[in-house]
SEMI-724877 format. One line per 8 residues: number of its first residue (from 1); their letters; for each residue y, z, x of C-alpha. Coordinates in nm, 2 decimals, padded with zeros to 4 digits. Layout:
BEGIN
NUM	a	Y Z X | ...
This chain:
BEGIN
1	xxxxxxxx	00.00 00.00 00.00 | 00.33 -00.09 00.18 | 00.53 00.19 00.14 | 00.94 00.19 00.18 | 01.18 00.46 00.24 | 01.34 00.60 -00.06 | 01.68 00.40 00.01 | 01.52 00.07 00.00
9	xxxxxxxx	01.38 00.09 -00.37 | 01.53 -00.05 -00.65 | 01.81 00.09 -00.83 | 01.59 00.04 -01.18 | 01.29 00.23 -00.99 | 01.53 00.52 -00.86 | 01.64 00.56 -01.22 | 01.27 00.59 -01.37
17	xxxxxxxx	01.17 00.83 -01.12 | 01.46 01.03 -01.22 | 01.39 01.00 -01.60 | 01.04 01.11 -01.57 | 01.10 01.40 -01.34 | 01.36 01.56 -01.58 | 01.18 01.51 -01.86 | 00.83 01.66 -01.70
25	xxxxxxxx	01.03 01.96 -01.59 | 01.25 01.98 -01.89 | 00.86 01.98 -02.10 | 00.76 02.24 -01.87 | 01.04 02.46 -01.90 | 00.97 02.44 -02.31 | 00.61 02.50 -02.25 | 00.63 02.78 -02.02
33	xxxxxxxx	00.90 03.00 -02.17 | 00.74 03.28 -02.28 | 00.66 03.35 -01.89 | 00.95 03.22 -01.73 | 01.24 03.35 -01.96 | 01.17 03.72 -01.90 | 01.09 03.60 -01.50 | 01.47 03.46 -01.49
41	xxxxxxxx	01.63 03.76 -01.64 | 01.42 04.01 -01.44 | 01.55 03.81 -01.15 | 01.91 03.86 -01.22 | 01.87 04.25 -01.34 | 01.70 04.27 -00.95 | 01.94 04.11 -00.78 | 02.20 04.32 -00.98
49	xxxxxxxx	02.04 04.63 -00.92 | 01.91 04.56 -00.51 | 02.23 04.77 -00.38 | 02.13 05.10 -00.60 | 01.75 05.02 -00.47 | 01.85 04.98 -00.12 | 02.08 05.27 -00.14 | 01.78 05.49 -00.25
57	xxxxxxxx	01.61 05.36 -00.02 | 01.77 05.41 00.31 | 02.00 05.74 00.23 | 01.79 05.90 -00.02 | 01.48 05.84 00.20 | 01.26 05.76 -00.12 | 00.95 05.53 -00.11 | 01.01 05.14 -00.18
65	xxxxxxxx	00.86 05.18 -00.47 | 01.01 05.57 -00.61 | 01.35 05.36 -00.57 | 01.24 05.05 -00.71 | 01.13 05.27 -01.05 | 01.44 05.48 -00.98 | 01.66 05.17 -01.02 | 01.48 05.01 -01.29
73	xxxxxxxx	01.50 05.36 -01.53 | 01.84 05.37 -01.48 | 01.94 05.01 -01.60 | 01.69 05.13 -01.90 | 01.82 05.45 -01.98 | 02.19 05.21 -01.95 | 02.09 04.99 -02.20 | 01.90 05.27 -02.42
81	xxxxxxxx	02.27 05.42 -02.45 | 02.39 05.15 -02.58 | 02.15 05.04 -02.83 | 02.17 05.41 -02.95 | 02.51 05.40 -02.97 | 02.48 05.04 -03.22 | 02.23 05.18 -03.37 | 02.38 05.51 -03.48
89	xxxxxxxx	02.69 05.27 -03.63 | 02.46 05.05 -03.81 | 02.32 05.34 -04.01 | 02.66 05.46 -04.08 | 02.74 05.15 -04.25 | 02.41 05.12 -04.41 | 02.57 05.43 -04.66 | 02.80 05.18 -04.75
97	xxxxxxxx	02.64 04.90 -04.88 | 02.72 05.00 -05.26 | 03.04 04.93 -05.17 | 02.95 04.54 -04.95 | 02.75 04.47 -05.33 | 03.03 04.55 -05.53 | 03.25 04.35 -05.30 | 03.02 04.07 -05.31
105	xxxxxxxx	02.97 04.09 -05.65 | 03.39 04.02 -05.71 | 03.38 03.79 -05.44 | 03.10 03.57 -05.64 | 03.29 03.60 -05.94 | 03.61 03.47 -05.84 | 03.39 03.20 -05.66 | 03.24 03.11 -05.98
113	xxxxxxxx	03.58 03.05 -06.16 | 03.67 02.84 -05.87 | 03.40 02.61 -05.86 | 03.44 02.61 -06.24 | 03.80 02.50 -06.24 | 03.75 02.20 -05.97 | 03.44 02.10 -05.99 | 03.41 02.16 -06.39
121	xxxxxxxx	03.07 02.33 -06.37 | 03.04 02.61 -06.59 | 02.90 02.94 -06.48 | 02.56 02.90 -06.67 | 02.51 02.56 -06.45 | 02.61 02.79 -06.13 | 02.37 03.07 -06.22 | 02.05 02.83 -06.32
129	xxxxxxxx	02.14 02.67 -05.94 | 02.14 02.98 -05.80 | 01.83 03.11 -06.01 | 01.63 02.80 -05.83 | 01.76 02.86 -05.52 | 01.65 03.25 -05.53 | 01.30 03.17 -05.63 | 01.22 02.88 -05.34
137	xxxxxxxx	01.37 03.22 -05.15 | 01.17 03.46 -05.30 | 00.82 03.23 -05.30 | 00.87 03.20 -04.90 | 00.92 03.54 -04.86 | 00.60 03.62 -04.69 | 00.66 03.38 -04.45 | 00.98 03.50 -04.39
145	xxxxxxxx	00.84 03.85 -04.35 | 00.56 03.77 -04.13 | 00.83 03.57 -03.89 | 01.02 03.87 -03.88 | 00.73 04.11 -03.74 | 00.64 03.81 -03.47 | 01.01 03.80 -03.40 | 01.04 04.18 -03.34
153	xxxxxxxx	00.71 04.19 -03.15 | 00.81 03.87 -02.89 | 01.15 04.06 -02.89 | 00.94 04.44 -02.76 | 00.72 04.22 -02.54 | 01.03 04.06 -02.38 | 01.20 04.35 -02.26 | 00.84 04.50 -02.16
161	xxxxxxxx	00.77 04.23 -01.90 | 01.12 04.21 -01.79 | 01.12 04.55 -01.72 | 00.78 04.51 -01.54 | 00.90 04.22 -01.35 | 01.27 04.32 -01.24 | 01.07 04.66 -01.09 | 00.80 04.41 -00.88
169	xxxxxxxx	01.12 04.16 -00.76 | 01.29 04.50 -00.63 | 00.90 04.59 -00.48 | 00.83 04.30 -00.32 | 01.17 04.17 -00.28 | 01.10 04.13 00.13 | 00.81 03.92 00.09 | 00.91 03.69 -00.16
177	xxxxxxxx	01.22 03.63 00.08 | 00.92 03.52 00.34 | 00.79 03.30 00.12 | 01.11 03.13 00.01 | 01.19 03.09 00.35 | 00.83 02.99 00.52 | 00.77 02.69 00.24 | 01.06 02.45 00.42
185	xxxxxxxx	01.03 02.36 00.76 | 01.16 02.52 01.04 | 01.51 02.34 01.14 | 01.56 02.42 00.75 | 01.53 02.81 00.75 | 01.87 02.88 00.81 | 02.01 02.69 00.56 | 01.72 02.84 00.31
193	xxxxxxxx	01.83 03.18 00.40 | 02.18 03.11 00.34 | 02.14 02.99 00.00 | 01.95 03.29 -00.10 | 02.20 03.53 00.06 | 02.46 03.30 -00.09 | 02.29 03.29 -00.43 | 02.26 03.66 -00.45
201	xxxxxxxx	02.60 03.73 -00.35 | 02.76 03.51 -00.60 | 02.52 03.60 -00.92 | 02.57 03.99 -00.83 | 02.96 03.93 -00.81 | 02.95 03.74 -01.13 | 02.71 03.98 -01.33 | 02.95 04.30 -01.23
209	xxxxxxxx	03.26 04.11 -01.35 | 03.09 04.00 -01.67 | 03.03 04.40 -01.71 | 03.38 04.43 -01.64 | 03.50 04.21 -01.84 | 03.30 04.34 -02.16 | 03.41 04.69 -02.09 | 03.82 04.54 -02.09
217	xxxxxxxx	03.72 04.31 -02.41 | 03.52 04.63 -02.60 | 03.81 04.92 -02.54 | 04.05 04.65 -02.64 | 03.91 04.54 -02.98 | 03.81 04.92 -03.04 | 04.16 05.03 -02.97 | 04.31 04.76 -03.17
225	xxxxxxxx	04.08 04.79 -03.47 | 04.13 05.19 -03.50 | 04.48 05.17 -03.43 | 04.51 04.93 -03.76 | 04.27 05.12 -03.95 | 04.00 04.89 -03.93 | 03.66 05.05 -04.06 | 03.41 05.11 -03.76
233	xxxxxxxx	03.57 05.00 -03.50 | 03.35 05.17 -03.21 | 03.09 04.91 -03.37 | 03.32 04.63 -03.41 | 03.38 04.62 -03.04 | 03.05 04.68 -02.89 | 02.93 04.37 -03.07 | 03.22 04.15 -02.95
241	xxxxxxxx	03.18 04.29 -02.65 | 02.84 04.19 -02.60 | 02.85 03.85 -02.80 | 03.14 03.75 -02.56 | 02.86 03.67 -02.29 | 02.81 03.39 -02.43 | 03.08 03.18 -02.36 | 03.31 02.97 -02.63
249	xxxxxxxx	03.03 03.06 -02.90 | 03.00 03.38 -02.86 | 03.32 03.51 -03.00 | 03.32 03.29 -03.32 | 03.00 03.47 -03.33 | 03.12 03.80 -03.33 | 03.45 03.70 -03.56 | 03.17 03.65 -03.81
257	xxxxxxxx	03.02 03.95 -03.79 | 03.31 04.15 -03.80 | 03.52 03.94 -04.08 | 03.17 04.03 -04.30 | 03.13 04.39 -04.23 | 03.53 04.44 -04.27 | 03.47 04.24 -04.60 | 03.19 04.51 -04.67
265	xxxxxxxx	03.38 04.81 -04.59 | 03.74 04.76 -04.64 | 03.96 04.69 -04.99 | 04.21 04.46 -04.88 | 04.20 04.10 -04.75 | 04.50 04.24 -04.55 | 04.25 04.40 -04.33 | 04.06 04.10 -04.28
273	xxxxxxxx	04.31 03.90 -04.20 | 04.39 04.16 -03.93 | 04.05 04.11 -03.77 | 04.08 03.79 -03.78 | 04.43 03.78 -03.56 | 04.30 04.06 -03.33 | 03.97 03.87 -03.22 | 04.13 03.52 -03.21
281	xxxxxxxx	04.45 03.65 -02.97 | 04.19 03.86 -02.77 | 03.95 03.60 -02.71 | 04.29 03.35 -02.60 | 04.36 03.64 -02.31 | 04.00 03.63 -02.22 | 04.00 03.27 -02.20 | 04.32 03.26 -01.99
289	xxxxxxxx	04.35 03.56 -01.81 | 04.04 03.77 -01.76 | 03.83 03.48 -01.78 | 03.96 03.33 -01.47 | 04.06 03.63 -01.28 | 03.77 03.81 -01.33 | 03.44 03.63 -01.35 | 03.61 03.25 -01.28
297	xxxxxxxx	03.71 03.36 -00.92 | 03.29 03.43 -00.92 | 03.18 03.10 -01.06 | 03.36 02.81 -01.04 | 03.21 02.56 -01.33 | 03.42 02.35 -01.56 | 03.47 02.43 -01.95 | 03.27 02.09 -02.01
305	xxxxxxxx	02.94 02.19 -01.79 | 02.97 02.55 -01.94 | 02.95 02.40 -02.31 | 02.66 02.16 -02.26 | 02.50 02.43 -02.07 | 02.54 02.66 -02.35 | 02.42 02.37 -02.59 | 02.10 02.24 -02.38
313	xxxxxxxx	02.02 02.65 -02.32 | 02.00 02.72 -02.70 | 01.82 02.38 -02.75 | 01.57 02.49 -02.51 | 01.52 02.85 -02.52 | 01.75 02.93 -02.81 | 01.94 03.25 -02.77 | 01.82 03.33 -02.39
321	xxxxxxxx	01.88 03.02 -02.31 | 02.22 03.05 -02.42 | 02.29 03.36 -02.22 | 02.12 03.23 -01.88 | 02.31 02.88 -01.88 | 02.57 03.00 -01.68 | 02.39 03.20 -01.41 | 02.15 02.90 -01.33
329	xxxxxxxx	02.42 02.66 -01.36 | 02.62 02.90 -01.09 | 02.26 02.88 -00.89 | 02.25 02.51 -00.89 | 02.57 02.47 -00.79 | 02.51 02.66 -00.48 | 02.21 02.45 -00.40 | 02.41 02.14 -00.46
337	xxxxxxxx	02.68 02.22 -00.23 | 02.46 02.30 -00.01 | 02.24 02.00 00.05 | 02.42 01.69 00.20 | 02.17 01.43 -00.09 | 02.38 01.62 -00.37 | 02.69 01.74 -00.28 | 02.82 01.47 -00.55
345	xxxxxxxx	02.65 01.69 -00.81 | 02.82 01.99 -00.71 | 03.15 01.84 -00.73 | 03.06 01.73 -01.08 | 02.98 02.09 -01.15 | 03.32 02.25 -01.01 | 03.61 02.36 -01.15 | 03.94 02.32 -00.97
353	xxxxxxxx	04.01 01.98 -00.86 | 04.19 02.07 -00.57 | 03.93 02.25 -00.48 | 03.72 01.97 -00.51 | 03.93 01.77 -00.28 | 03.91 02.01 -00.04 | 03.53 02.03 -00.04 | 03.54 01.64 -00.02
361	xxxxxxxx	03.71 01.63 00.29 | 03.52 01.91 00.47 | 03.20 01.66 00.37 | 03.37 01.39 00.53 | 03.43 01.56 00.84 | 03.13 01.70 00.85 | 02.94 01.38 00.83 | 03.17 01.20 01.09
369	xxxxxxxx	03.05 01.49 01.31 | 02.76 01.50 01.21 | 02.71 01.08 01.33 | 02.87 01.16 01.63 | 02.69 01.44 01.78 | 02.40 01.46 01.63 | 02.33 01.74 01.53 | 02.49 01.94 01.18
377	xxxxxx	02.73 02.21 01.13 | 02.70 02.53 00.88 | 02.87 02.42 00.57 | 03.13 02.63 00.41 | 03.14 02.72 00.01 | 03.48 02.71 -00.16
């Protein structure tokens, strides 16, 4: 078989190779998400929680493994809070759901005499409508049930292996940096072990300000939403709070959430109206200002990568997909910038286009020196 370097093949041929390799590793990605969602998010929680390990480690003189559990209970007992915390809100405002069904109920009958008065459809049309929609409802409601209790249990299984995971990353957290490093070839382990130290750096930096910036976004909506007398506001805030990881969709999300259980709670579309104008101008100085200067300064991506990465993560793992589109986007870029064949993707991927130009011109250079000594430089990440 005559075989020819990779430049010398067809452009048609180049593309078809490319096509079938995205689509068998987009396929297996699908396929193999029940293992390797919980593997990606244990990866991050490690890499997040590697200074607390190695700090028990070293000055606390504990075992690998004591500091590895050590580390992984804390994030646990972290995010126990937390869910306590929701949890102890959401069965405050289950006392008032009287009150959400009265609402509703006014809310349906002014709907009603709206829909009667432009569409002309009287109220006995609405209700047999409505009667036919609640039975299809009611006839699927085993299935719905049953979906629920798989839901709940993949959900407790989730958080089970991730746990189990993040604590063997922290365990074996030396060997697998072997491995990554023995599977290239030798002139290559430098530049392997850069991008891991590189990788780590920026995903740790970016996780911290992402806590930091939920924390700013949380005591800001709380504050807001008690100081204008909206109901729950401790609750209101958590869950924009932690709906705002996900960027651009997240806080319509959470403007949702909060417009229906201020609906439920309060007596005035005054006070909805205030919710509404709270989240929208706090979500425009997130955008603009924290945005940037806290977790942009991390993870330079543009807005248009960051939506289709949002987009493709939900339409491939739904709503972890969604959260960890950013993180491997920031991971890729990394990679990209760092290998010479796809520096072009990493431009794509950046934000600032000065920034770009600058990285543009240092690959220049670096290839002209490259040429004319032989032998390459350490690259620089903007």
């Amino acid at each position: 078989m005559n075989s020819q370097p990779l430049k010398a093949w067809p452009f048609y041929l180049k593309l078809a190779c490319v096509l079938l390799s995205l689509i068998a590793l987009c396929g297996i990605v699908i396929v193999a998400k029940e293992l390797l969602s919980p593997l990606i998010f244990s990866c991050l929680f490690a890499i997040l929680l590697l200074p607390l390990a190695d700090f028990l480690e070293k000055r606390l003189k504990l075992r690998r493994s004591a500091a590895a559990m050590v580390a992984v209970l804390l994030l646990l007992g972290a995010i126990a809070l937390i869910l306590y915390v929701i949890g102890g809100q959401l069965a405050g405002l289950a006392a008032d759901w009287p009150r959400f069904q009265a609402q509703l109920q006014g809310a349906v009958t002014q709907l009603q005499g709206w829909v009667a008065q432009t569409f002309h459809i009287n109220a006995d049309r609405q209700l047999t409508y409505v009667h036919a929609a609640a039975d299809k409802l009611v006839s699927s409601g085993t299935a719905v049930v049953g979906a629920t209790l798989m839901s709940l249990s993949s959900l407790l299984l989730f958080f089970v292996f991730t746990f189990i995971y993040t604590f063997f990353f922290l365990l074996y957290r030396r060997l697998i940096l072997k491995f990554l490093e023995s599977v290239f070839l030798e002139e290559n382990k430098p530049l392997v072990h850069d991008i891991i130290e590189e990788v780590q750096y920026i995903i740790r930096k970016y996780i911290t300000g992402l806590l930091l910036e939920m924390v700013i976004v949380a005591a800001v909506v709380c504050t807001a939403f008690w100081a204008v007398g909206i109901p729950y506001p401790l609750l209101l805030g958590l869950l924009t709070a932690l709906f705002n990881i996900i960027p651009y969709i997240g806080i319509f999300t959470a403007l949702l959430l909060s417009t229906l259980i201020t609906f439920a709670t309060a007596a005035t579309a005054g006070k909805v109206l205030l919710v509404i104008i709270t989240l929208v101008l706090t979500h425009l100085v997130d955008s603009n200002i924290l945005l940037p200067l806290i977790v942009g300064s991390k993870v330079r991506i543009n807005a248009l990568i960051t939506v289709l990465g949002v987009i493709i993560g939900e339409m491939i793992w739904g709503i972890p997909g969604m959260f960890l589109s950013i993180p491997v986007i920031a991971v890729l870029k990394i990679i990209f910038d760092r290998v010479d064949s796809l520096h072009a993707w990493g431009i794509l991927l950046g934000d600032e286009q000065v920034k770009q130009n600058q990285l543009a011109v240092k690959l220049t250079v670096k290839s002209q020196k490259k040429d004319q000594s032989g032998s390459s430089t350490k690259k620089v990440v903007p």
